[in-house]
C-alpha positions in Angstrom: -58.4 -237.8 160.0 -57.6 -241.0 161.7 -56.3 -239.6 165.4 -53.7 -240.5 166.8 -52.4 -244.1 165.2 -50.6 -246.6 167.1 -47.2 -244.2 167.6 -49.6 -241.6 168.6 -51.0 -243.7 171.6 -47.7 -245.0 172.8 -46.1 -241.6 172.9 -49.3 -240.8 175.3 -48.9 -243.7 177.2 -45.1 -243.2 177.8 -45.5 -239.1 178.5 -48.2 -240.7 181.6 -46.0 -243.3 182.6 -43.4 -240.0 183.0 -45.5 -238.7 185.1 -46.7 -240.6 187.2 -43.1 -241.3 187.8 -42.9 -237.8 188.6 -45.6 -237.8 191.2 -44.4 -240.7 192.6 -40.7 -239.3 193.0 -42.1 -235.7 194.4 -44.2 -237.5 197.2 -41.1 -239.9 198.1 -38.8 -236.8 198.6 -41.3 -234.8 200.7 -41.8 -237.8 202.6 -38.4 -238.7 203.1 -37.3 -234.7 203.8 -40.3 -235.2 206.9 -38.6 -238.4 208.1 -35.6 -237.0 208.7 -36.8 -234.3 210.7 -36.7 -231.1 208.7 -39.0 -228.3 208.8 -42.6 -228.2 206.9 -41.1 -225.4 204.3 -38.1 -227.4 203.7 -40.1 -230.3 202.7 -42.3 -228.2 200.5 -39.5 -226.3 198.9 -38.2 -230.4 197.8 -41.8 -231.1 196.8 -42.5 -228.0 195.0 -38.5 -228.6 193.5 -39.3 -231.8 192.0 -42.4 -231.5 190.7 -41.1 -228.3 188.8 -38.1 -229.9 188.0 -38.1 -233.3 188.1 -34.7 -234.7 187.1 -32.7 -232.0 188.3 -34.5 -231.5 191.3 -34.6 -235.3 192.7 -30.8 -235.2 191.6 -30.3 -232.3 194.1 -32.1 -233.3 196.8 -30.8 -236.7 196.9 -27.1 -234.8 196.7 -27.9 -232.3 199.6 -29.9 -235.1 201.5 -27.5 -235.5 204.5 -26.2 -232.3 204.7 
């Protein structure tokens, strides 16, 4: 039993890179829904969203932004 082998790794290292990205996206829309002035549940229901969701969710958000 060798592991993972080189493929193995990479595949690890691209599903982290993912998400991180994720993260990183999540905390931008929360923050962004809190600068421009909407409520605390509002800027969970983004975070919570696009965490859960992540490519539809940051999609939607950034479509229903300036509503």
């Amino acid at each position: 039993m060798s592991g993972f082998g080189l493929l193995g790794l990479l595949m690890l290292l691209i599903m982290f890179m993912l998400f991180l990205l994720n993260i990183a996206s999540s905390v931008w829309a929360y923050r962004d829904a809190r600068r421009l002035g909407k409520n605390n549940e509002y800027a969970l229901l983004v975070l919570v969203g696009t965490i859960v969701f992540p490519v539809v969710g940051f999609i939607i958000y950034l479509v229903i932004r300036k509503d």
